[in-house]
N, C-alpha and C positions, 0 to 999 in steps of 0.2 A: 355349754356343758350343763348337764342336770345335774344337780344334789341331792345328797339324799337327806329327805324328809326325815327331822328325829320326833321320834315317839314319843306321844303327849306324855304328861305326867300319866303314871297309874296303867300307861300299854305295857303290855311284854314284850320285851325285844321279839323281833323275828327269828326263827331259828336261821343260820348261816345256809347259806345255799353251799351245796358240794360240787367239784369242780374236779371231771373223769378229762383227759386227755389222751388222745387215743389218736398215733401218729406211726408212720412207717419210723422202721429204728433204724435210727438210735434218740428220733427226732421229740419225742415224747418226754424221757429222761432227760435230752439236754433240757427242753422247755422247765421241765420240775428243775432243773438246780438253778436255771438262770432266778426261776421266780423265790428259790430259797436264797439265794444271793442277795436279792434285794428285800426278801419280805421273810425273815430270819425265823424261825421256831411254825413255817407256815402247817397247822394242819385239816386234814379235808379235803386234801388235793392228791389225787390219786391217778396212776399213770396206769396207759398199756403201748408199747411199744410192737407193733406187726413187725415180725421180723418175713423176710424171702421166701422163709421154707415151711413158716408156720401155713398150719391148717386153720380156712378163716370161718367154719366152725367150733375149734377152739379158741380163738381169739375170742368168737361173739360170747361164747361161755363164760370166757372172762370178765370181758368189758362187763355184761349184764350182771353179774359177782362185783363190781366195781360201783357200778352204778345204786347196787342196794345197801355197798357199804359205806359210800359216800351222802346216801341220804340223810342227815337229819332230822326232816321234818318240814326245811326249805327248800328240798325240790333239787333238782342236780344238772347244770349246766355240763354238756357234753363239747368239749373242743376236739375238732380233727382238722389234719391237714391239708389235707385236699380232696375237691366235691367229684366223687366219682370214683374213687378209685380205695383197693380193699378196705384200709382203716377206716373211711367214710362209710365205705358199705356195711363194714361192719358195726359200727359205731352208730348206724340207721338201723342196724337190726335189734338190735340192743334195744335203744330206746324202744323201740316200736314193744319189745318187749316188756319192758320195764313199764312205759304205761299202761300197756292191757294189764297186767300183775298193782295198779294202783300209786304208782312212782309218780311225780311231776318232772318230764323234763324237755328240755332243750337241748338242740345241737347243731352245734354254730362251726362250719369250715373255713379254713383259711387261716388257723390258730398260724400266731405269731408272738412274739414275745409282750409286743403294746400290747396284745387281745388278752392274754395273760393275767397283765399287772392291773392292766382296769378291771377284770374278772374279780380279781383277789381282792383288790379295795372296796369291790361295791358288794361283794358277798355277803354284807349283812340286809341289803334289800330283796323286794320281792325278785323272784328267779326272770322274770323278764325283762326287768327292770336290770337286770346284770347281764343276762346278755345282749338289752340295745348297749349296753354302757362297754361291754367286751369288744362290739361291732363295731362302734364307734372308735375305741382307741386304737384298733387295727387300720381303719381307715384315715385315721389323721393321720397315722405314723408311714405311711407310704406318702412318699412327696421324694420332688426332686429337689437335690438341693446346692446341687450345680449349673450355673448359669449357661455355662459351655456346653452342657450336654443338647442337643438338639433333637 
């Protein structure tokens, strides 16, 4: 596991990286409470839930509204749920937008709840640096962990 480097004497902290969530619903929302569950008073962390009937040029509306108000100053990690499909696509348009408009970001699929909490812990490093650390706690946390299963 990587740690994060703390800032000599005399740096300034990095600004937080913001953390958009952007999930077929209801899957977006639960993620935000699981991570308020554990990580109490969380703020910076901003959701969009693609509902069935939504239109996914008012999604990307949104999300891109999410993404400029989750900035900072440290750049804005985009989590979706799976690669291909609207919330993803939308969630690609978005970004694409946000950095032609000057925004720094990332967007990492396959959000899970591990992808989550490692996102939320390491949020005061650089924005890439949170999302290897996001990618990384999604991928340990899948494992089997029954013998029996074959």
């Amino acid at each position: 596991m990587i740690a994060c480097v703390p800032a000599a004497p005399g740096d300034a902290p990095l600004p937080a990286v913001g953390l958009v969530i952007v999930a077929h619903e209801p899957m977006a929302s639960a993620l935000y409470a699981c991570g308020r569950h554990v990580f109490a008073g969380q703020s910076g962390v901003l959701i969009h839930d693609v509902g069935s009937a939504d239109r996914p040029e008012d999604s990307e509306a949104a999300v891109r509204r999410l993404i400029d108000d989750a900035d900072a100053g440290g750049g804005v990690l985009v989590l979706t749920d799976v690669l291909g499909a609207t919330p993803s696509n939308v969630a690609t348009r978005a970004a694409a937008a946000a950095r032609a408009g000057g925004h720094e970001v990332n967007l990492v699929a396959g959000a899970n709840m591990a992808m989550l909490l490692r996102a939320i812990t390491y949020r005061n490093a650089p924005l890439r640096e949170v999302a290897r650390q996001a990618m990384a706690g999604a991928r340990q946390a899948v494992l089997q962990v029954d013998d029996d299963i074959v």
